[in-house]
C-alpha positions in Angstrom: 9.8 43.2 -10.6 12.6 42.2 -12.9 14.6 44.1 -14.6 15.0 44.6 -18.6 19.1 43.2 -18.0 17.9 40.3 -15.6 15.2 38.9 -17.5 17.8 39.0 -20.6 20.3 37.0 -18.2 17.5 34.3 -16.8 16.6 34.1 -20.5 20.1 32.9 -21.7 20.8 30.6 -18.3 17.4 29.1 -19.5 18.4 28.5 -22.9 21.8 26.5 -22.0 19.8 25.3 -19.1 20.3 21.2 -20.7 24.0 22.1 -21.1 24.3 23.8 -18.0 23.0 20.5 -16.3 25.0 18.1 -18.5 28.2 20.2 -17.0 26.6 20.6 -13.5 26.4 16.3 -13.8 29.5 15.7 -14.8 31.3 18.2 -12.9 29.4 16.4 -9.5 31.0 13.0 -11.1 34.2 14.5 -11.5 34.5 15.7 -7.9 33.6 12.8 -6.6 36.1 10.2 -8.8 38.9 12.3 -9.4 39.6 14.7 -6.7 41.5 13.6 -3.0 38.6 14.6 -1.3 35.7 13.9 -3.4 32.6 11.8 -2.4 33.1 9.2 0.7 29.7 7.7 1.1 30.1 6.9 4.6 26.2 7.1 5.2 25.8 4.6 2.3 28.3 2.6 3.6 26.6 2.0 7.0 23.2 1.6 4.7 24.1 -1.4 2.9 27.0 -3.1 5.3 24.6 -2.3 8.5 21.2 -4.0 6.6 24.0 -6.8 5.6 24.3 -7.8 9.3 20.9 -8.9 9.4 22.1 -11.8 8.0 23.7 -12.4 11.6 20.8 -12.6 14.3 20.6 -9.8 16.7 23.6 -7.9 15.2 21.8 -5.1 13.6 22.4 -2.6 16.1 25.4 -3.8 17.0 27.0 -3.2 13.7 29.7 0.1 13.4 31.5 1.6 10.4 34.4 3.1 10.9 37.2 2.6 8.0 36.5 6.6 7.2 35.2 8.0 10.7 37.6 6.3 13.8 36.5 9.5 15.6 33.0 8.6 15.5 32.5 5.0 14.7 28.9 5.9 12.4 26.2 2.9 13.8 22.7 2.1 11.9 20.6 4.3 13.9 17.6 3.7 10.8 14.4 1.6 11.6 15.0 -1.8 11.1 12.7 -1.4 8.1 15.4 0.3 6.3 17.3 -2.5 6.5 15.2 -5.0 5.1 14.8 -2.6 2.2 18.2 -1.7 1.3 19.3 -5.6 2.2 19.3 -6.4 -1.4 21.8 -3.9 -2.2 24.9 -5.7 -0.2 24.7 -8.3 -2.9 25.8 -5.9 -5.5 29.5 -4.1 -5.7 29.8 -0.8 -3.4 30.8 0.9 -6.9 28.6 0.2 -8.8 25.6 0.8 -6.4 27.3 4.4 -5.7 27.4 5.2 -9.1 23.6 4.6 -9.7 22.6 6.2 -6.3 24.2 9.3 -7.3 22.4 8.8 -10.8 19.6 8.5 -9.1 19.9 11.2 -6.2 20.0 13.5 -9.7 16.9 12.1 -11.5 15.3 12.5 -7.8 15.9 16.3 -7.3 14.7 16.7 -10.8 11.6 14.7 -9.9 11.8 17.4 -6.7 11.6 20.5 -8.8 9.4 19.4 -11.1 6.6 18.3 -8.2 7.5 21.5 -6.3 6.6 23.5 -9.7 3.1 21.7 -9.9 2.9 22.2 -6.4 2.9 25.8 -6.9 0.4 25.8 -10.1 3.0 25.5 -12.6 1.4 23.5 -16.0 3.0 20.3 -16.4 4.3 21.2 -19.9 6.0 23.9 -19.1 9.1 25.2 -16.9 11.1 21.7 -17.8 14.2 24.4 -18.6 13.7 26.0 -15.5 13.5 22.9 -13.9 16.5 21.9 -15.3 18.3 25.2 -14.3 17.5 24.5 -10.8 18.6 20.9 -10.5 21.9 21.9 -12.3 22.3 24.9 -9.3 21.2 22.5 -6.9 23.9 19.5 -7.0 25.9 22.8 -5.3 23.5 23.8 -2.3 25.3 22.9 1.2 22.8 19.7 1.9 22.8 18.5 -1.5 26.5 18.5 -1.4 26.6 16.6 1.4 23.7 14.2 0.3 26.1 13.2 -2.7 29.1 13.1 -0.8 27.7 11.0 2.4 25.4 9.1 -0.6 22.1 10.0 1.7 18.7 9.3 0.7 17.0 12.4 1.8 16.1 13.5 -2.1 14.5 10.6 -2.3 12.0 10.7 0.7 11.6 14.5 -0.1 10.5 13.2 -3.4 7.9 10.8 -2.0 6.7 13.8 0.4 6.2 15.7 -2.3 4.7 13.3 -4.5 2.2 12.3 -1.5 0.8 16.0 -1.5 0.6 16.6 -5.2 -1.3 12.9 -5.4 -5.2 13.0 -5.2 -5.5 9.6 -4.3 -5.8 9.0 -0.7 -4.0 5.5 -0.9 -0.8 6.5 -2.9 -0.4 9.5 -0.2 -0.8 7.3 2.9 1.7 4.7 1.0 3.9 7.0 0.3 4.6 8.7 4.0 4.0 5.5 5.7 6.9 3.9 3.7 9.0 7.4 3.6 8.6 7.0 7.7 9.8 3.3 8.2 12.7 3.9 6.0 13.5 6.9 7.9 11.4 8.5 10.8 11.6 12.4 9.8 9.2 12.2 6.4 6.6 10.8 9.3 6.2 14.7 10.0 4.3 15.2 6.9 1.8 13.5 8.6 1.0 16.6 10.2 0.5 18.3 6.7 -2.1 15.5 5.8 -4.3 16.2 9.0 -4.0 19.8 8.8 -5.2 19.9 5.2 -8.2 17.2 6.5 -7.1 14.6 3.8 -8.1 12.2 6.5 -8.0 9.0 4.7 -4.3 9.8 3.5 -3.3 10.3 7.1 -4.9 7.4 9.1 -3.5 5.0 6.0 0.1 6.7 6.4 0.2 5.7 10.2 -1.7 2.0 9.0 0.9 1.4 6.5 4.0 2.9 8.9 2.7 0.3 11.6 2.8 -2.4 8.4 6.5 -1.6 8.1 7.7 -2.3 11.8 5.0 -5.3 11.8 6.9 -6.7 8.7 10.1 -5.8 10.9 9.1 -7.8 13.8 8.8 -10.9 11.6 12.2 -10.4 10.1 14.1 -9.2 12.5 12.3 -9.9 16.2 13.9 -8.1 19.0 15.7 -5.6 16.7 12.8 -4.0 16.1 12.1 -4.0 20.1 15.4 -2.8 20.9 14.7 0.1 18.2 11.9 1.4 19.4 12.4 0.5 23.0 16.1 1.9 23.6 17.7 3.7 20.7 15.1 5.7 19.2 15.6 8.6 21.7 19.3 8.2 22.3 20.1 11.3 20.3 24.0 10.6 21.2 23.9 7.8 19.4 22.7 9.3 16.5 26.2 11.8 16.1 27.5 14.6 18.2 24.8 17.6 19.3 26.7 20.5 19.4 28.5 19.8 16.0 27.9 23.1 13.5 26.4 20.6 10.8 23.5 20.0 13.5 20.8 22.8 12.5 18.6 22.2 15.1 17.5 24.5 17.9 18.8 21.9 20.4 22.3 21.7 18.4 22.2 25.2 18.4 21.2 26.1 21.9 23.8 24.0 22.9 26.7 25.3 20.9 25.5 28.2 22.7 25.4 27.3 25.8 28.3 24.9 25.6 27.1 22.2 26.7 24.1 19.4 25.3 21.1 21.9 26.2 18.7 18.8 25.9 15.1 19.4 25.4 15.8 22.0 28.4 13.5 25.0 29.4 15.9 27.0 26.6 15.2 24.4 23.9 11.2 24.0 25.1 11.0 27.6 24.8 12.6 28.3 21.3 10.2 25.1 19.9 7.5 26.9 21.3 8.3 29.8 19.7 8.9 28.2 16.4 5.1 26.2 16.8 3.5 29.2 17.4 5.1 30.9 14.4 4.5 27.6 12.4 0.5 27.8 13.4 0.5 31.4 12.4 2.4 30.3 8.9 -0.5 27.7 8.7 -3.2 29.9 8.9 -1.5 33.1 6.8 -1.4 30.4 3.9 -4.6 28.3 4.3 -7.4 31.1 5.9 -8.9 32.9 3.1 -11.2 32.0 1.1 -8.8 32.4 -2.1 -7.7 28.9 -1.9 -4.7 27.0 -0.4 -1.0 26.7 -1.2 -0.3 23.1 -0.9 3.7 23.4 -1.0 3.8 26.6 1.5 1.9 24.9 4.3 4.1 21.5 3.8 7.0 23.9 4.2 5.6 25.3 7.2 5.4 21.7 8.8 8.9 20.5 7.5 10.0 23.4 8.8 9.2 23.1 12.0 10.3 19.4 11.8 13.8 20.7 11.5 13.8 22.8 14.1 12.4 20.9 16.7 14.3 17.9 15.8 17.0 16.9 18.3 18.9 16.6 14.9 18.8 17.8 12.5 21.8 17.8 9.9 22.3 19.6 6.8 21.4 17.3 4.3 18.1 17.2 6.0 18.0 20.6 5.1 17.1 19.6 1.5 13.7 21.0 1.8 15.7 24.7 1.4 15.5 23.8 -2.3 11.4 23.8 -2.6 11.2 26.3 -0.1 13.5 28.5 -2.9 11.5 27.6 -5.5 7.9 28.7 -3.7 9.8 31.8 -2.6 11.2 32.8 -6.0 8.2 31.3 -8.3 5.4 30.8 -6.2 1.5 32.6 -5.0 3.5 34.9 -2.8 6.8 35.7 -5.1 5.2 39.2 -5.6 5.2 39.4 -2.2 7.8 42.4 0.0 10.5 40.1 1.2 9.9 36.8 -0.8 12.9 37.1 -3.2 14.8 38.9 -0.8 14.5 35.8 1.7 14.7 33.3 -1.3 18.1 34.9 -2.7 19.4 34.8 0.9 18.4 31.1 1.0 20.4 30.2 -2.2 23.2 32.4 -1.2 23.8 30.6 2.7 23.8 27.1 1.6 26.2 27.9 -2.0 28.4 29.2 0.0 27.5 26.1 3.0 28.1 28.3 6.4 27.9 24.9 8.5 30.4 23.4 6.8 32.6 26.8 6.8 32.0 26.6 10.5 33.0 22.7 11.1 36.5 24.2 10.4 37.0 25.9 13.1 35.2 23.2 15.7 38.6 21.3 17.2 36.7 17.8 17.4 32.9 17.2 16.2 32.6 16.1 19.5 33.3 20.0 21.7 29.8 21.7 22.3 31.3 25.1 23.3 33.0 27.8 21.3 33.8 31.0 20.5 30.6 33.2 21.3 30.9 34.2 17.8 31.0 31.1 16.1 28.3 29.4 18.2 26.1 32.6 17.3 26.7 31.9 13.3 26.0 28.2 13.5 22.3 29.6 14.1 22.2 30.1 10.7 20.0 28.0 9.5 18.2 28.3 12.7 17.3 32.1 12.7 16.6 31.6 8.8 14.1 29.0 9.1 12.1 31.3 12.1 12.4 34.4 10.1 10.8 32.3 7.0 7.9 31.4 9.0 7.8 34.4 10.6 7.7 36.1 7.1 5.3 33.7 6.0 3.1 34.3 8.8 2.5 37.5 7.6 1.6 36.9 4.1 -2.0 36.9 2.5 -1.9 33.4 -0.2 -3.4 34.1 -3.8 -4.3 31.3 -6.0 -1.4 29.8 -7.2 -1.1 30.4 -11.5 -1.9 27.8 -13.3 0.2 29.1 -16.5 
């Protein structure tokens, strides 16, 4: 329960909560236009200039950027479907498009609180302060910092995700995954969440539509889409470096571990086990009584599990930490032994960014092996993600408030 001098303090931060996001905005702007080391957007970079090369048959996947990475030469390692969507965007100057994606990459996380809220039974007229507290704290999390910095698109998906499981309408759900997933395979996880919660319809359509996106990608781009699916999709090299701290992943971990690429190996296989069985358990904790369900806890559970079974998984994936906060601190099971203890923990890893504290002290991105003590710390997303579905699995949902 809080206490008489906290609930004064959240009321205040509250209170300035429009001004404290105004200065959170601006501040982000700041660091990324007047600083030395402010905001490269190396991802968006090989976003627009990689769906450019379309323009030049068969060249897709042949395209590299480099002018800000010679040690890893970043290639387009998205469905071709991406492409075709963000093709539009190379007609525009890099500057201004990076301006209005970081504009938007705001608006989006705000849309991401505010959806997560619902999601936990939060009326739609209220908590907009709150909301806005959150978004302002936020910008600063470790995979928010590196979505602006890279200019990622992970808010955005994460926003269609969550907009998908708040939507009643079995069409706009299946739309909205199947589109998330031929932009970028990993939303194609909450899938899962749409079987498991036998909204049927939603599901099937989501794969219909996803199969509509590389259809429509075999007209535009032919072989491209072959060579995608055919070659590069499970060329996990090609993707960046395993063993890099920023990969928080049990196979990136295992491997800084072991010091060497563990591959989906009997330690990997075992660990995802682990985390499945945990995951089911999560599942069921949430979903088997007869109280009701908690729609953002078990799509946590599933995106969870995503990131730890993924052979990558890097830290601006990791965005989902923000909802999984937000449920922890504000949702059915807040009252919960543990939950603020775990969602405090949360906010406190990724302010302070223990990845990216880490990557200091890795000589190239490239080295698997290290100190036993610093491959044991880069599990640190890892072991939080299984003790937060192990902590889950323990829980007993209520009916999330609707005030």
């Amino acid at each position: 329960m809080d206490t008489p001098a906290a609930s004064s303090l959240t009321n205040r931060l509250t209170a300035w909560a429009p001004l404290l996001l105004a200065a959170s905005i601006a501040a982000r702007l700041a660091w990324t236009y007047l600083t030395p080391r402010g905001a490269n957007f190396v991802d968006l970079h090989v976003y627009i200039s990689g769906a450019a090369a379309l323009a030049r048959p068969g060249e897709l996947y042949n395209y590299v950027y480099a002018d800000q990475t010679p040690d890893f030469p970043l290639p387009f390692t998205y469905p071709p479907f991406a492409a075709i969507a963000f093709y539009p965007l190379h007609f525009l100057p890099l500057g201004l498009v990076a301006l209005l994606w970081q504009i938007g990459t705001v608006a989006a996380l705000y849309g991401v609180v505010r959806l997560s809220q619902r999601l936990i039974g939060t009326a739609p007229d209220k908590g907009r302060r709150v909301a806005m507290l959150w978004t302002a704290v936020g910008m600063w999390i470790e995979p928010l910092r590196s979505t602006f910095d890279y200019g990622q698109i992970n808010v955005i998906l994460v926003l269609a995700v969550l907009y998908a499981v708040h939507s009643q309408r079995w069409w706009v759900s299946g739309l909205l995954v199947g589109l998330a997933a031929g932009v970028k395979l990993t939303p194609a996880i909450a899938g899962v969440y749409l079987a498991g919660a036998r909204r049927w319809a939603a599901a099937v359509f989501s794969a219909v539509v996803f199969a509509g996106t590389v259809a429509v990608s075999v007209w535009v781009t032919g072989d491209q889409t072959r060579r995608y699916f055919t070659e590069l999709l499970g060329d996990a090299h090609r993707v960046g470096p395993i063993g890099t701290s920023f990969n928080q992943s049990w196979r990136g971990g295992i491997s800084r571990i072991l010091g060497h690429d563990a591959g989906y190996g009997l330690p990997v296989l075992i660990a995802i086990g682990v985390t499945a069985v945990l995951a089911v358990l999560a599942w069921r904790a949430l979903n088997g009584t007869s109280q009701g369900s908690d729609p953002l806890g078990s799509l946590l559970v599933v995106e969870l599990f995503g990131l730890l079974a993924s052979p990558i998984s890097w830290t601006h994936h990791w965005v989902w930490l923000l909802p999984l906060m937000i449920w922890l601190l504000h949702g059915p099971c807040s009252d919960l032994p543990g939950a603020r203890a775990l969602g405090w923990s949360w906010l406190a890893v990724t302010l302070i960014g223990v990845p990216w504290l880490l990557s200091f002290f890795q000589p190239t991105i490239w080295q698997d092996g290290r100190p036993w003590y610093l491959a044991w710390a880069g599990l640190v997303y890892i072991v939080g993600g299984l003790v937060t579905l192990a902590w889950m699995a323990t829980t007993r949902v209520r009916v999330p408030r609707s005030g």
